[in-house]
C-alpha positions in Angstrom: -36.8 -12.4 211.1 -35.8 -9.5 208.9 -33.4 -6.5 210.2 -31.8 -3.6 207.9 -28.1 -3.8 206.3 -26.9 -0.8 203.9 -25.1 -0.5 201.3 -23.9 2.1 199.7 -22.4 0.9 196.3 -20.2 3.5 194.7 -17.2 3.2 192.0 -14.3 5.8 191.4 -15.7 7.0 187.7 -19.0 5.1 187.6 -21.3 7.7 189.2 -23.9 10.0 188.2 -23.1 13.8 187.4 -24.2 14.7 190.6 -21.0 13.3 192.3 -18.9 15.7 191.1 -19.7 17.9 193.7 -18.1 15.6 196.1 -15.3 15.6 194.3 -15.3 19.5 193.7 -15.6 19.3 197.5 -12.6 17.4 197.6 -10.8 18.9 195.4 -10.9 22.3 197.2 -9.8 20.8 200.3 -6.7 20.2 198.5 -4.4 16.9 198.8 -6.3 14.8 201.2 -5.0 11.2 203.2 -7.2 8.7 203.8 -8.9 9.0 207.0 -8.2 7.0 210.1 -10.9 7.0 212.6 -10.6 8.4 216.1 -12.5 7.4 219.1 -11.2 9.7 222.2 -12.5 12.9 223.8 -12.6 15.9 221.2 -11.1 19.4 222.0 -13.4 22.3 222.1 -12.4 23.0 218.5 -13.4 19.9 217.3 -16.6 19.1 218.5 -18.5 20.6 216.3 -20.8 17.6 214.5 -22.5 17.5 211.3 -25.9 18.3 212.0 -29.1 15.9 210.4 -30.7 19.3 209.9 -34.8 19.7 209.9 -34.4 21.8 206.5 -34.0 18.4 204.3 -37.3 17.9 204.9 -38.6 20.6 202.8 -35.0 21.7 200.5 -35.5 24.8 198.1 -35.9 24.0 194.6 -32.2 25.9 193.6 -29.7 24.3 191.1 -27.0 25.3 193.8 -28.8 23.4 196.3 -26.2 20.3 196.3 -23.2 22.5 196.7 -24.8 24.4 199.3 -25.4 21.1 201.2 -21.4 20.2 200.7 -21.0 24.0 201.7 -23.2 23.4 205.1 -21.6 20.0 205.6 -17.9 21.3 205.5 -18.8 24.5 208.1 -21.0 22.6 210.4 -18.1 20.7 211.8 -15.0 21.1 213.6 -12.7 21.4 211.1 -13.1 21.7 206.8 -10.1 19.2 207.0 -11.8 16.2 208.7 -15.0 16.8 206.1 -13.4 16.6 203.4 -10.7 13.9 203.9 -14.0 11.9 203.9 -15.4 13.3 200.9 -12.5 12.1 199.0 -12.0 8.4 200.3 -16.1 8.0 199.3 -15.5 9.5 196.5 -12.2 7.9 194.4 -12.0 4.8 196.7 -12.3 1.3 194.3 -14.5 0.1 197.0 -18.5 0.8 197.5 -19.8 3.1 199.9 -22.0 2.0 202.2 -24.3 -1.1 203.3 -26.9 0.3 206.0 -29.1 -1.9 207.7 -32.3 -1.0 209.1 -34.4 -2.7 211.9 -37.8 -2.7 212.1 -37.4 -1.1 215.5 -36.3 2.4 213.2 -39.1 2.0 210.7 -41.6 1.6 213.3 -40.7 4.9 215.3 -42.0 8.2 213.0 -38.9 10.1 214.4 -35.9 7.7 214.1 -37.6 6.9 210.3 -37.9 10.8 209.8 -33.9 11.1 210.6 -33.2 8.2 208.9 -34.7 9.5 205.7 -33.3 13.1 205.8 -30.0 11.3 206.5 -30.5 9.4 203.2 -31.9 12.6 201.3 -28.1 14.3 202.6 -25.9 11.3 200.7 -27.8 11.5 197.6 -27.0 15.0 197.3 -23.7 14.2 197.9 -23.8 11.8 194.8 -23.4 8.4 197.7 -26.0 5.7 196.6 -26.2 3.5 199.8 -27.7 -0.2 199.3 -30.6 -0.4 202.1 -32.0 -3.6 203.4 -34.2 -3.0 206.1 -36.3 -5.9 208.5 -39.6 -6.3 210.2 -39.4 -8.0 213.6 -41.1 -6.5 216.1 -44.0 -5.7 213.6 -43.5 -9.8 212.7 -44.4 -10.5 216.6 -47.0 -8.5 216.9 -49.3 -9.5 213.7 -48.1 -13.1 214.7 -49.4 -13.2 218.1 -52.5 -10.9 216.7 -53.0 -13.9 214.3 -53.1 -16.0 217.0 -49.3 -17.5 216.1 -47.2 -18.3 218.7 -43.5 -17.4 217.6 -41.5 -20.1 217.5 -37.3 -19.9 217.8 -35.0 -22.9 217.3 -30.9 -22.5 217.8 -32.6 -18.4 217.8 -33.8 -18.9 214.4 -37.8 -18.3 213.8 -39.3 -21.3 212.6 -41.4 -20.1 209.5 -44.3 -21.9 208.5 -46.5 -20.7 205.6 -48.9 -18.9 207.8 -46.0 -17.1 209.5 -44.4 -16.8 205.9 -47.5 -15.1 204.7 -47.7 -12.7 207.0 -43.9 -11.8 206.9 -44.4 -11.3 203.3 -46.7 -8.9 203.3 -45.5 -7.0 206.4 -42.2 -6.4 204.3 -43.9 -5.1 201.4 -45.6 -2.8 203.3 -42.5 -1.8 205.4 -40.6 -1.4 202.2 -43.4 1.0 200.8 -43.5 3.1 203.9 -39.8 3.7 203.7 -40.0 4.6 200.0 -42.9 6.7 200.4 -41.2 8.7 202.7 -38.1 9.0 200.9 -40.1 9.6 197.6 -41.6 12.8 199.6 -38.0 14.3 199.8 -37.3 13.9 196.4 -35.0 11.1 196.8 -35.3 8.6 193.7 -35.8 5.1 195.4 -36.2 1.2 193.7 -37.8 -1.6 195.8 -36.2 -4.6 194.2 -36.5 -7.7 195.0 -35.7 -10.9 193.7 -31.5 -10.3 194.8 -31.4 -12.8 196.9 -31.3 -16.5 195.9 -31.2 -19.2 198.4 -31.8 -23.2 199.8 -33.6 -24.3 202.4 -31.1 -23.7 206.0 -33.0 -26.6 206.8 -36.6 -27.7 206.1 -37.5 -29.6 208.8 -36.2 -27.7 211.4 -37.1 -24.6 210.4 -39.4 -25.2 207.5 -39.8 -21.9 205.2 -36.1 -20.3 206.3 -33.1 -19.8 203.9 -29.4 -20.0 203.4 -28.3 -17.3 201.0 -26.1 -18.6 198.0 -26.1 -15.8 195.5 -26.3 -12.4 195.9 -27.7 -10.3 192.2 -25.4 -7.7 192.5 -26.2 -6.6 188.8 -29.5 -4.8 190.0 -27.8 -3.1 192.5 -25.5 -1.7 190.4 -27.8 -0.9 187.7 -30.3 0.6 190.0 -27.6 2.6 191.5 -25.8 4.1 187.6 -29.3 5.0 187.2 -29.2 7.3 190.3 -31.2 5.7 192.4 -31.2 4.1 196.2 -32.0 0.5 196.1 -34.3 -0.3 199.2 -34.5 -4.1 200.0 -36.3 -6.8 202.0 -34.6 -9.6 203.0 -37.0 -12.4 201.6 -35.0 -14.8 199.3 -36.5 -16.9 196.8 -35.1 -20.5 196.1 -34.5 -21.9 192.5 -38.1 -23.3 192.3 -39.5 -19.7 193.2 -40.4 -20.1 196.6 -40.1 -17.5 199.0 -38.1 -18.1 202.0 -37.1 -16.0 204.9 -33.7 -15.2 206.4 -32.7 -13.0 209.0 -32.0 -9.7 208.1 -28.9 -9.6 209.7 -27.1 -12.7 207.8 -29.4 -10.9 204.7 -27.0 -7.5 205.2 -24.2 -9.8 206.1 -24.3 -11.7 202.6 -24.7 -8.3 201.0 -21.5 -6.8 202.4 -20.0 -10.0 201.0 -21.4 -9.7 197.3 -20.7 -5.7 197.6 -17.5 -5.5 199.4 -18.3 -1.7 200.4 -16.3 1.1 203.2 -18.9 1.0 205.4 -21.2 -1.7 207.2 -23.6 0.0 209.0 -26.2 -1.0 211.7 -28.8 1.0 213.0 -29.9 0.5 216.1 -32.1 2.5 218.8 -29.1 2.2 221.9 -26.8 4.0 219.1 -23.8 0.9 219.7 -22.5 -1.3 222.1 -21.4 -1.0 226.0 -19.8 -2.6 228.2 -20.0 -4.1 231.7 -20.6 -0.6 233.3 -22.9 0.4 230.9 -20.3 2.5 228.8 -20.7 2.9 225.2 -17.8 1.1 223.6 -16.3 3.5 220.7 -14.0 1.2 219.1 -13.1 -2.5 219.0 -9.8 -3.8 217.3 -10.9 -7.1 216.4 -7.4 -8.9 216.0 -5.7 -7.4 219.0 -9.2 -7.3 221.3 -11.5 -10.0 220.3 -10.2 -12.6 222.4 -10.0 -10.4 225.2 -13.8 -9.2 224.5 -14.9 -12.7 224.6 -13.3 -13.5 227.9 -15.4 -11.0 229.9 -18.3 -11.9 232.3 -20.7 -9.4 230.3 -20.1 -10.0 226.8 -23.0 -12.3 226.7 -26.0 -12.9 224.9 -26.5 -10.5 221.9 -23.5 -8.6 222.5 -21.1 -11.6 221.9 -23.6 -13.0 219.0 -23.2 -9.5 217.9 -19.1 -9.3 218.1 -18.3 -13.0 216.6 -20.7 -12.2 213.8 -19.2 -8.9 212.6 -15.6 -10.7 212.9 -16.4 -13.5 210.8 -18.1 -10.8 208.3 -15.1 -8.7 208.0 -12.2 -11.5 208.2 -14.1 -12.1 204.4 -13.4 -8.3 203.7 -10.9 -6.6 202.9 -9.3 -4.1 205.9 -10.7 -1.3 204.7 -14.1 -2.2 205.7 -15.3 -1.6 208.7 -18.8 -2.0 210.6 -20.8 0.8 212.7 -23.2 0.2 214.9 -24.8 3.7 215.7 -28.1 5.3 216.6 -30.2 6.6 213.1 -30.0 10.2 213.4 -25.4 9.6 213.9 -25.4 8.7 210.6 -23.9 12.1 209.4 -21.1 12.0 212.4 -20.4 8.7 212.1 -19.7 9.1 208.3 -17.9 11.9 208.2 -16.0 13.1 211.2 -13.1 11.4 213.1 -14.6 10.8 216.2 -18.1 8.7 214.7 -20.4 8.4 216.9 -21.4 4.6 218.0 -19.2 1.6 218.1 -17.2 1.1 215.4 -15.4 -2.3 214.7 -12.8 -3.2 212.1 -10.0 -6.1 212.0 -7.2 -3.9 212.9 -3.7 -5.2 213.1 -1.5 -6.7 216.0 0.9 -4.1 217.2 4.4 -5.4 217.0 6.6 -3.9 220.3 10.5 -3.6 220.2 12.8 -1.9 222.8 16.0 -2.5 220.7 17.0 -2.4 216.9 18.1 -6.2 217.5 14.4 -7.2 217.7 13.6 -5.7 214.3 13.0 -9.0 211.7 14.0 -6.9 209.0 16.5 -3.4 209.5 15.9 -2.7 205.8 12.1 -2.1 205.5 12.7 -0.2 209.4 14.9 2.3 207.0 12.5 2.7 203.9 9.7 3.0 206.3 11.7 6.0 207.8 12.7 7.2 205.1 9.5 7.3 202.8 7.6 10.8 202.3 10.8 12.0 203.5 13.0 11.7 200.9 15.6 14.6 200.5 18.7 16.0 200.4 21.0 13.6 202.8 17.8 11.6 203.5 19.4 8.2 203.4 22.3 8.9 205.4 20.5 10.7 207.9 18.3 7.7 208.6 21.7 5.8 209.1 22.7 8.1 211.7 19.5 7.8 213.0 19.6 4.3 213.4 23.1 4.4 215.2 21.7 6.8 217.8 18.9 4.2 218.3 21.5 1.7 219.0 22.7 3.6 221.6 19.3 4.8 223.8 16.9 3.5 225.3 13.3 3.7 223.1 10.0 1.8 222.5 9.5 1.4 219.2 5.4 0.3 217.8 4.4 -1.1 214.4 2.2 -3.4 212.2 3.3 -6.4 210.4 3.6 -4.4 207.4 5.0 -1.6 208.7 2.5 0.7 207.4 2.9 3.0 210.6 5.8 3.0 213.0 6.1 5.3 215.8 9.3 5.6 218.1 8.8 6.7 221.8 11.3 8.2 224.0 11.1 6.8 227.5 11.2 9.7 230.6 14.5 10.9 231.3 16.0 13.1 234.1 16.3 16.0 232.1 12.9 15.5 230.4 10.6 14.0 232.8 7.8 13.2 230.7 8.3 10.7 227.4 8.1 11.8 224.3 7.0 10.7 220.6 10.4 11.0 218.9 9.1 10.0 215.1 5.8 9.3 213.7 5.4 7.7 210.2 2.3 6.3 209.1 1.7 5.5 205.3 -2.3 6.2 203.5 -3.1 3.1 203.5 -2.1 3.1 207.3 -4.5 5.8 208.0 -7.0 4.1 206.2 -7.1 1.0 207.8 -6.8 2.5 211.5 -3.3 1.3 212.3 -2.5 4.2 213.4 -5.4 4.4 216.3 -4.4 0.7 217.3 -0.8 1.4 217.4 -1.4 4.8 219.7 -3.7 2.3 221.9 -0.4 0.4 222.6 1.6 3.7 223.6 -0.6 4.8 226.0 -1.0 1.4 227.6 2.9 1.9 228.0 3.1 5.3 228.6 0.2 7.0 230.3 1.8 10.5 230.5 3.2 11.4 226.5 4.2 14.5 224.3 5.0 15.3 221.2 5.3 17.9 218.2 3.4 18.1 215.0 3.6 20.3 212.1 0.4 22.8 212.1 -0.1 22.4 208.6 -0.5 18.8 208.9 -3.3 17.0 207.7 -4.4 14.9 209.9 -4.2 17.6 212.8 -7.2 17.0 213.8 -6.7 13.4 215.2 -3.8 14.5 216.9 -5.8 16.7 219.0 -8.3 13.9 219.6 -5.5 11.8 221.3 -4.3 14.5 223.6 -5.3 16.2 226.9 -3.7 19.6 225.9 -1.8 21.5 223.2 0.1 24.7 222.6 1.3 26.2 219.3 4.0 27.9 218.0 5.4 29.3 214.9 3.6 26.5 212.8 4.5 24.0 215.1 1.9 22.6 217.5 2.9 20.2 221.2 0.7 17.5 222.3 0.4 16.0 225.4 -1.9 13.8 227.6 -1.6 12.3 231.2 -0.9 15.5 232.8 -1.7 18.7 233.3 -0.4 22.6 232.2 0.9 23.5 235.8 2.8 19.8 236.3 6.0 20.6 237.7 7.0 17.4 235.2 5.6 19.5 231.9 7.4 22.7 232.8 10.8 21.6 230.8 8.8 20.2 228.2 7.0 23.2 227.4 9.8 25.4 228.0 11.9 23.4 225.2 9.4 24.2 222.6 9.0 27.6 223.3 12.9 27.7 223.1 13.0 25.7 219.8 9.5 24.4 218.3 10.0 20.8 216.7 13.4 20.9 217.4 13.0 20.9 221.1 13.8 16.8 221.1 17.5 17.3 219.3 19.0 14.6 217.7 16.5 12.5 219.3 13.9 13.6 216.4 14.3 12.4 213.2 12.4 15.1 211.5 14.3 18.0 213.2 17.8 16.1 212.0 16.4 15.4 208.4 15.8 19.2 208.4 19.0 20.4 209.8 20.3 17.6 207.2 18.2 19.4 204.0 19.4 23.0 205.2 23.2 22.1 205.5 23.1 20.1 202.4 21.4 23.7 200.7 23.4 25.8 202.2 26.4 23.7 200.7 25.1 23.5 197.4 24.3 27.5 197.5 28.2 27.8 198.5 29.2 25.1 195.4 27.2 27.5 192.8 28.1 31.3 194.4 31.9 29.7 193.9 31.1 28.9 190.5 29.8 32.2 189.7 32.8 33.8 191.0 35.1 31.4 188.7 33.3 32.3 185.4 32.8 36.0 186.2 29.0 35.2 186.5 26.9 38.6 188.1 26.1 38.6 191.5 22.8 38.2 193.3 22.3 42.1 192.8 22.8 42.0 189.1 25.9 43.8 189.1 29.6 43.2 187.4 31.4 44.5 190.1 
């Protein structure tokens, strides 16, 4: 049985000339972090989705017609930021873009086939090559039992005689050619190849004509794609003797992710993700903090659970920037490049480390260079000591990977501020990247379901932050978060009223941002004092230019 894996192959300086507008795209966006991926309830400002727009299907012949795509792109969603940030990670990661997989259930309904193609005419514009590997099963079933074959399953594997191989053959041909055809009408240069996977027999006499993968030709991929085209693949195998066998398309896209190692894993699929026991869509799933726990509940049965343990064991071969999506055809645009995605999306994670003093810290040194880093300055060291010594003395929560790659220190509720607060924040690119940052402000709000906190407004990533909160106000460049309660909370009233009174600074010494910059200012105000004194002493002219 035959299902659809993409993906999309791309390398840092190994594309075609028509990536550069991506990365002109990215450029203009300016410095740009890797993107983490953020699964909560947007604010009205950033809801706005990229939109799988009709037009593809008929795009004007202009030479500006890519950059007015990127242009279109970057102003149909919420913010310019959140475009963009993905732009760049496609475009100068090491890793490949995409692997897309494709059921037969898409190919065989015109209007899920119609979005997926228009989807696929958008990347190539873009200068993103995904790898497609589409399957056949529900069109399999119906010429088998038209044929008169009963389908047979063994351990959910279809046995595969040569009658049933026959006609799985050709069905994928055909399928394949459909899919091309259509792309071909867009103007989107398309290769069937086959012959890229090599395999044995899983077991002849079980399942007769069915194959184990063992080699993946990753060569004609990657030519196919330097040549600017999308490769479009089946996933019939052929053995060393040149018989064709048949493997589902599933472990097919599976051993492709493998040989490709790309970003994105992605699985198309007509209920758009997974849900769970009350028939909610599950956004995200942390696979090394949640997958026991998944597994453990009454309704993670059947295809869901098949589903789950499959993806882990694909991704615990990966790297952790790979992730997997499993969203509806016409999401593919919002789950690529926006925040908050748009079906269930599944990587490895990392298990959240949880300290309440700096006694249960394995290591106090990398604690201090992970507060310290990207904040290096005047004092910056010593601050950080200081830092540390008022930790020593309060009471706090502090999160973090094993690598340290974000940290976050929270401030439980006090008497004079009865809500608790998100006292420092420090998450490296890679951190962002690889979604620490979303599994370690899971673990805060499990421990604190009513939080604040202060962010620059020229930051980045500003855009997430409003995806984790209920609420914000802003102020002189300086923007407070909150969730858990409302505006008119008699509990938010000193809260608000501190950062009206001093912005960033309204958590004191408690904030290690507000002392590093009282720390930088005192430290330039010092050094201002040190060189006006040595002007004086050598007679130098004053700030007006005068001798007097």
């Amino acid at each position: 049985m035959l299902s659809v894996a993409t993906t999309a192959a791309l390398r840092a300086g190994s594309r075609r000339a028509v990536s550069r507008t991506a990365a002109a795209a990215a450029a203009a966006a300016h410095a740009v972090v890797a993107p983490s991926r953020s699964r909560g309830p947007k604010t009205a400002q950033c809801r706005a989705l990229l939109s799988t727009t009709a037009a593809l299907a008929s795009p004007p012949p202009t030479k500006d017609r890519t950059r007015e795509i990127v242009a279109q792109t970057l102003n149909s969603i919420g913010s310019k930021r959140e475009a963009s940030k993905y732009l760049s990670l496609f475009a100068s990661s090491s890793q490949r873009f995409a692997v897309i997989k494709v059921g037969g259930a898409i190919l065989a309904d015109p209007e899920f086939l119609t979005q997926l193609c228009a989807n696929l005419y958008f990347f190539t514009q873009l200068g993103l090559y995904p790898v497609v590997i589409h399957g056949g099963g529900p069109q399999l079933n119906r010429l088998l039992e038209e044929a008169g074959v009963e389908p047979q399953f063994e351990e959910g594997i279809r046995v595969t005689d040569a009658k049933t191989l026959g006609i799985a053959r050709k069905l994928f041909l055909e399928e394949n050619l459909k899919l091309i055809d259509r792309l071909d009408d867009l103007g989107v240069a398309t290769r069937s190849l086959s012959g890229v996977f090599t395999a044995d027999y899983l077991d002849k006499e079980k399942w007769q004509y069915v194959g184990k993968i063992t080699k993946v030709n990753t060569a004609a991929i990657e030519k196919t794609i330097e040549a600017g085209y999308i490769p479009v693949l089946t996933s019939m195998a052929e053995s060393e003797d040149g018989r064709f066998l048949n493997v589902n398309a599933d472990v097919a896209a599976s051993e492709l992710a493998r040989a490709l190692v790309p970003l994105k894993i992605v699985y198309l699929s007509e209920k758009g993700g997974l849900f769970d026991g009350e028939g909610a869509k599950i956004s995200h799933i942390n696979l090394d903090a949640e997958y026991e726990y998944l597994m453990s509940q009454p309704w993670c049965r059947y295809g869901t659970r098949l589903k789950i343990r499959e993806i882990k064991e694909l991704l615990d071969t990966l790297p952790r920037t790979s992730s997997v999506a499993i969203i509806h055809p016409s999401d593919l645009q919002k789950e690529l490049f926006t925040d908050s995605g748009a079906g269930t999306m599944i990587q490895r994670g990392d298990k959240i480390q949880r300290v309440t003093s700096l006694d249960q810290f394995e290591d106090i040194k990398t604690l201090k260079a992970s507060l310290i880093r990207d904040r290096e300055g005047l004092d910056a060291e010593a601050t950080v000591d200081r830092y540390l010594d008022f930790l020593a003395e309060s009471r706090f929560t502090a999160y973090y990977d094993d690598t340290m790659q974000c940290l976050a220190i929270v401030l439980p509720a006090t008497e004079d501020r009865p809500i608790a607060t998100l006292a420092t924040l420090t998450i490296t690119k890679s951190g962002w990247l690889t979604n620490v940052a979303e599994n370690v402000f899971t673990a805060i709000k499990k421990d604190f379901p009513v939080l604040a906190w202060t962010v620059s407004a020229a930051d980045e990533n500003l855009t997430w932050f409003f995806d984790k909160s209920d609420g914000s106000f802003s102020k002189t460049g300086s923007v407070l978060f909150y969730y858990g309660c409302d505006f008119k909370d008699a509990a938010f009233a000193p809260v608000y009223d501190e950062f009206v009174t001093h912005g960033r600074a309204m958590l004191g010494n408690s904030n290690l941002e507000a002392r590093l910059r009282r720390a930088a200012q005192t430290a330039s105000e010092a050094l201002g004092r040190e060189h006006a004194a040595r002007r004086a002493v050598v007679g130098l002219p004053g700030r007006r230019g005068n001798n007097g």
